[in-house]
C-alpha atoms as an extended CHARMM CRD file, in Angstrom:
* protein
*
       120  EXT
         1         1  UNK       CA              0.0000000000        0.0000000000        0.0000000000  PROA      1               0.0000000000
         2         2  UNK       CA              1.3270000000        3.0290000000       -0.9910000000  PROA      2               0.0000000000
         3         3  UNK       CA              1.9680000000        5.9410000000        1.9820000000  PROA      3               0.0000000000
         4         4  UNK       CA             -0.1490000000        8.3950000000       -0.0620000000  PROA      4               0.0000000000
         5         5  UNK       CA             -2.6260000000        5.5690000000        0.0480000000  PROA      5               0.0000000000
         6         6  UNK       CA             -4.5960000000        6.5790000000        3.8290000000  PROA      6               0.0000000000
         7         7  UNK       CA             -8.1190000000        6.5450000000        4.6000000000  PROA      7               0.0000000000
         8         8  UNK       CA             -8.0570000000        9.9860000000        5.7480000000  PROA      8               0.0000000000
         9         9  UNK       CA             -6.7310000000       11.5090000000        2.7020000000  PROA      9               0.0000000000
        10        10  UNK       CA             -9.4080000000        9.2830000000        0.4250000000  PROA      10              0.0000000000
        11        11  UNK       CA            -12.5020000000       10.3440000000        2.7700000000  PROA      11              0.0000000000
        12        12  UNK       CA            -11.5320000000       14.1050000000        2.1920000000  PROA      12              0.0000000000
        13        13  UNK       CA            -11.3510000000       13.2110000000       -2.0890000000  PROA      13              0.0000000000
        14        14  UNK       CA            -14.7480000000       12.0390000000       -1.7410000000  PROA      14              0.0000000000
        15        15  UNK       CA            -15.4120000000       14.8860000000        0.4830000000  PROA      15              0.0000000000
        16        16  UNK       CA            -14.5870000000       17.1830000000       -2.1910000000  PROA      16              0.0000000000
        17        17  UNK       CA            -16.3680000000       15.3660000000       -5.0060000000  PROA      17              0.0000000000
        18        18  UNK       CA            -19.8180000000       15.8630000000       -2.9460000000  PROA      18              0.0000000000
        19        19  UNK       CA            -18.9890000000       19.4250000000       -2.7330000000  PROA      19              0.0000000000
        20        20  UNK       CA            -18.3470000000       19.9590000000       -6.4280000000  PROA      20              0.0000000000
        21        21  UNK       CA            -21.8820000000       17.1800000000       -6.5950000000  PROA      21              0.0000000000
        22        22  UNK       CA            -23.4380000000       20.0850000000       -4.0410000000  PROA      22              0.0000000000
        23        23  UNK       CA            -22.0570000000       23.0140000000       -6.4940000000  PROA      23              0.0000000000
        24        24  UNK       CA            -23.2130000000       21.3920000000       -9.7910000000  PROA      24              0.0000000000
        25        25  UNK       CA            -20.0510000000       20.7130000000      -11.1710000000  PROA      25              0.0000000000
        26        26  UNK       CA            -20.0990000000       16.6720000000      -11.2100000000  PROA      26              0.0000000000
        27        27  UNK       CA            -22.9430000000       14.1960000000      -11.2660000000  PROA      27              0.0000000000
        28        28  UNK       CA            -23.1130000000       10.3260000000      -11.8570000000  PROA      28              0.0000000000
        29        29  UNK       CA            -24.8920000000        7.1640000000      -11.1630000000  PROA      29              0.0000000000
        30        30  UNK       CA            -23.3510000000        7.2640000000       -7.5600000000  PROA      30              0.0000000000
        31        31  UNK       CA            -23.6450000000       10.8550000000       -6.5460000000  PROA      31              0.0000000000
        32        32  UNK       CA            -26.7460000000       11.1270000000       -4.8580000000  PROA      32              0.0000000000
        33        33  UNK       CA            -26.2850000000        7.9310000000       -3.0160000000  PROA      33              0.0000000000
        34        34  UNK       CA            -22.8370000000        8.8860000000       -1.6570000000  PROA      34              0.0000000000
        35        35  UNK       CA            -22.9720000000       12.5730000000       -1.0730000000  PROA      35              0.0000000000
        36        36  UNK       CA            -27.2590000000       12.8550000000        0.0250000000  PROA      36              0.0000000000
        37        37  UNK       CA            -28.1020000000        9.7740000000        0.7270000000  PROA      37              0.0000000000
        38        38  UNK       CA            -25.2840000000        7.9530000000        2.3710000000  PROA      38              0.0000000000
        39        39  UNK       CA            -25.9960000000        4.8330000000        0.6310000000  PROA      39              0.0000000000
        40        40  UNK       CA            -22.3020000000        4.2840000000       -0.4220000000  PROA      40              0.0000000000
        41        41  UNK       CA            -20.0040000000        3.3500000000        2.7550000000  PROA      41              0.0000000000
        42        42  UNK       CA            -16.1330000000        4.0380000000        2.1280000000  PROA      42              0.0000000000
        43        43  UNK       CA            -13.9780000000        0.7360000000        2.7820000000  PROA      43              0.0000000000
        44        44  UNK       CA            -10.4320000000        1.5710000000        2.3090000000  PROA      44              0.0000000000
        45        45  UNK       CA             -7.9520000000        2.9450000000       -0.2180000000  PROA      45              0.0000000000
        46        46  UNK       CA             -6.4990000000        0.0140000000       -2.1820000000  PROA      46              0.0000000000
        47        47  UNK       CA             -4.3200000000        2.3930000000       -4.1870000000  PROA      47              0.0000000000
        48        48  UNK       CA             -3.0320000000        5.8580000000       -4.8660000000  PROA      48              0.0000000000
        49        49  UNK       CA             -0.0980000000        6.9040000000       -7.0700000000  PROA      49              0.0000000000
        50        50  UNK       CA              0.6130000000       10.4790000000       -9.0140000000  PROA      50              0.0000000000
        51        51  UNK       CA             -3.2810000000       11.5500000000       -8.1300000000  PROA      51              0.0000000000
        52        52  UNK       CA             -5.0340000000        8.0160000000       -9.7950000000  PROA      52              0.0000000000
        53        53  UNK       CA             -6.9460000000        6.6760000000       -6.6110000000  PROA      53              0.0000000000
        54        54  UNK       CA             -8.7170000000        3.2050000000       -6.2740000000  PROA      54              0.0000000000
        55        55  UNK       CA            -10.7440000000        2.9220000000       -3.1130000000  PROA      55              0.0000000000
        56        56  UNK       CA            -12.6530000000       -0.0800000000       -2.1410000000  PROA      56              0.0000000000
        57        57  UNK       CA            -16.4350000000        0.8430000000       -0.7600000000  PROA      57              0.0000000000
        58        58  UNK       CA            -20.1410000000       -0.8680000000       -0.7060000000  PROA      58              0.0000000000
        59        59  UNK       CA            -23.0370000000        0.4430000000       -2.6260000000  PROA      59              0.0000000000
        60        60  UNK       CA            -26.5320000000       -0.3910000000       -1.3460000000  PROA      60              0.0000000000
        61        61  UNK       CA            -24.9500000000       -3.3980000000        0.4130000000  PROA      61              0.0000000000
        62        62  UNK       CA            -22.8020000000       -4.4070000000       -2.6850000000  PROA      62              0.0000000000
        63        63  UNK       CA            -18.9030000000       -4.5310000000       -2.6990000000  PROA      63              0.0000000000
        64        64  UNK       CA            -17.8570000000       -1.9820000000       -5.1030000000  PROA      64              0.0000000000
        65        65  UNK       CA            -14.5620000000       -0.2320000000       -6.7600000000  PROA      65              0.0000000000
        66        66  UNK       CA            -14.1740000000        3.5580000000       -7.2070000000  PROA      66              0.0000000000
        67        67  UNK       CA            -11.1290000000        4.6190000000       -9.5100000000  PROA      67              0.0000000000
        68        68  UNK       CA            -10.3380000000        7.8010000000      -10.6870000000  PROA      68              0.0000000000
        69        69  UNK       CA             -7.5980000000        8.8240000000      -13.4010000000  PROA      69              0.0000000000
        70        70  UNK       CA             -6.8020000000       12.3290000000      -11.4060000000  PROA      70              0.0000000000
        71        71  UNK       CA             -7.3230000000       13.0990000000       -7.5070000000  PROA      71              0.0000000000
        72        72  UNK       CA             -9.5840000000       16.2850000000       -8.0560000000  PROA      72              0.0000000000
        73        73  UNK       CA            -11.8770000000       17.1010000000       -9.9780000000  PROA      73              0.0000000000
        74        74  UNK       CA            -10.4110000000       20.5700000000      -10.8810000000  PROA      74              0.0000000000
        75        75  UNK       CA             -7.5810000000       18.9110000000      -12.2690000000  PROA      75              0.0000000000
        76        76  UNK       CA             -9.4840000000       17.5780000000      -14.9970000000  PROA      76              0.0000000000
        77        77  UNK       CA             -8.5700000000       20.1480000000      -18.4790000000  PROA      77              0.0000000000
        78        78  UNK       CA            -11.4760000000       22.3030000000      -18.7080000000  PROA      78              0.0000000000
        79        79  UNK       CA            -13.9120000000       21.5350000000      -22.0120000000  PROA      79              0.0000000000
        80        80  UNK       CA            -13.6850000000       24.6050000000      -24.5940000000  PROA      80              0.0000000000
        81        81  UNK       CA            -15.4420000000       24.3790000000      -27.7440000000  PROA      81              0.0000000000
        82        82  UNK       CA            -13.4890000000       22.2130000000      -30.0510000000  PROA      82              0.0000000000
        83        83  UNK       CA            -11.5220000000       23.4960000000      -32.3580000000  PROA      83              0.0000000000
        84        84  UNK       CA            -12.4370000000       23.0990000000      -35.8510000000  PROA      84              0.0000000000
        85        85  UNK       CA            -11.1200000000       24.5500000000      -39.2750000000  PROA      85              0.0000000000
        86        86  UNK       CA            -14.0960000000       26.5770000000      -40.5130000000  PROA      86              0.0000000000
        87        87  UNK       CA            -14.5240000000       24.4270000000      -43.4490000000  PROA      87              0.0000000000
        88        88  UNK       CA            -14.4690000000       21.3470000000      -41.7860000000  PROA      88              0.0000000000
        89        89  UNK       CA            -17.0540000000       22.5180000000      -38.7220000000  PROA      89              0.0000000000
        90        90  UNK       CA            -19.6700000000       23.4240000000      -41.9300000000  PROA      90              0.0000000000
        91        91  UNK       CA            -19.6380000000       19.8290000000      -42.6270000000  PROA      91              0.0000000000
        92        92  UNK       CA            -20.4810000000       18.8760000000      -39.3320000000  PROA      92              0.0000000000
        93        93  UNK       CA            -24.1950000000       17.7540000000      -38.7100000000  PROA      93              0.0000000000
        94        94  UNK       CA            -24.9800000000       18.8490000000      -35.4440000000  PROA      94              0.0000000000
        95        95  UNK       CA            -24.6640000000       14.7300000000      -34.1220000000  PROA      95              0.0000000000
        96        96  UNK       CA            -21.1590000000       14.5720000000      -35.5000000000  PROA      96              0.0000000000
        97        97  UNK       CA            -20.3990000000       17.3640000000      -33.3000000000  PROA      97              0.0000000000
        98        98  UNK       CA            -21.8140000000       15.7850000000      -30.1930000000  PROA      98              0.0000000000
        99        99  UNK       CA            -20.3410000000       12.4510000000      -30.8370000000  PROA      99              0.0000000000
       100       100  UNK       CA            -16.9730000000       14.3340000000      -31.2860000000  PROA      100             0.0000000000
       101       101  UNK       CA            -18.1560000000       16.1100000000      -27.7870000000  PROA      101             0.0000000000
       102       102  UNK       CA            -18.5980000000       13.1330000000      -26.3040000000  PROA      102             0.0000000000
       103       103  UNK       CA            -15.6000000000       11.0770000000      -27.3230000000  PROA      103             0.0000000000
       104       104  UNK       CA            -13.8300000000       13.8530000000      -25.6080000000  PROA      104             0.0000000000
       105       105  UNK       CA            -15.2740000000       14.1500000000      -22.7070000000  PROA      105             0.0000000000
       106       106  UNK       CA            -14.7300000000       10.4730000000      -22.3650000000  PROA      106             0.0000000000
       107       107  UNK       CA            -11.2530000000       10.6870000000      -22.6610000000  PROA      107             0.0000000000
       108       108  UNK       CA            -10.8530000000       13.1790000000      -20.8210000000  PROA      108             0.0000000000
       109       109  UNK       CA            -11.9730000000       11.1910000000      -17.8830000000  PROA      109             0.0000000000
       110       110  UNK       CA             -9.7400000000        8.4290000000      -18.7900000000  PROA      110             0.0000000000
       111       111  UNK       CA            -12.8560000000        6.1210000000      -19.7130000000  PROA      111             0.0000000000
       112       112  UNK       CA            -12.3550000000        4.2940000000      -23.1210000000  PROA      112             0.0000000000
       113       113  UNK       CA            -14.2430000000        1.5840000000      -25.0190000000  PROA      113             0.0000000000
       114       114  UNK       CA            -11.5190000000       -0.8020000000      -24.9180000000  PROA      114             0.0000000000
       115       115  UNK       CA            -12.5400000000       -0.8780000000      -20.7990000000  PROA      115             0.0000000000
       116       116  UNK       CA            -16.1150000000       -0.7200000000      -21.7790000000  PROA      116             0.0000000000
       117       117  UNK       CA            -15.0200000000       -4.2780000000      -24.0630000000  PROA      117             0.0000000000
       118       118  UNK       CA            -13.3470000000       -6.1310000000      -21.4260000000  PROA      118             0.0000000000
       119       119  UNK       CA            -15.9660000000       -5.5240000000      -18.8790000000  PROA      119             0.0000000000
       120       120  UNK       CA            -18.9020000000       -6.5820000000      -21.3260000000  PROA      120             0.0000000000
């Protein structure tokens, strides 16, 4: 287990996640239930290096696994409207741009399809 790895330190990351969840900044399948509802109990922290945290925790009575690619959720790069050449953004149909949105976004968080593959 790493040293950065303590239980203290993880409680105050998911601290911070329910006040950006609070503020409007985050949301997800497990927001309400860990930050309102206290349906999500924190375990331990199985591992922490360079900001990427796994933490072991139960969800409605169910063993679960929290990762994240960065510590904060500030340290995320910000979304700006992607930058097209201005002929190439006139041949965009208004789904190719939010497909393109969405593909980065997804990266951005570190999720990919090859993860999506091996879990399904």
């Amino acid at each position: 287990m790493s040293d950065y790895c303590t239980d203290d330190k993880s409680r105050r990351i998911l601290q911070r996640l329910c006040l950006d969840f609070g503020d409007g900044s985050v949301s997800g399948d497990m927001c309400e239930d860990l930050c309102v509802l206290g349906l999500v109990e924190y375990k331990r922290c199985l591992y922490y290096e360079n900001g990427k945290k796994v933490v072991e925790a139960r969800w409605r009575g169910n063993p679960v696994i929290l990762k994240s690619k960065l510590e904060n959720f500030s340290s995320y790069e910000p979304l700006g409207i992607l930058d097209y050449q201005q002929d190439a953004a006139e041949d965009l149909s208004p789904l190719d741009v939010v497909f393109y949105a969405t593909m980065e976004v997804r990266n951005s968080l570190g999720l990919s399809e090859d993860a999506e593959d091996e879990e399904g």
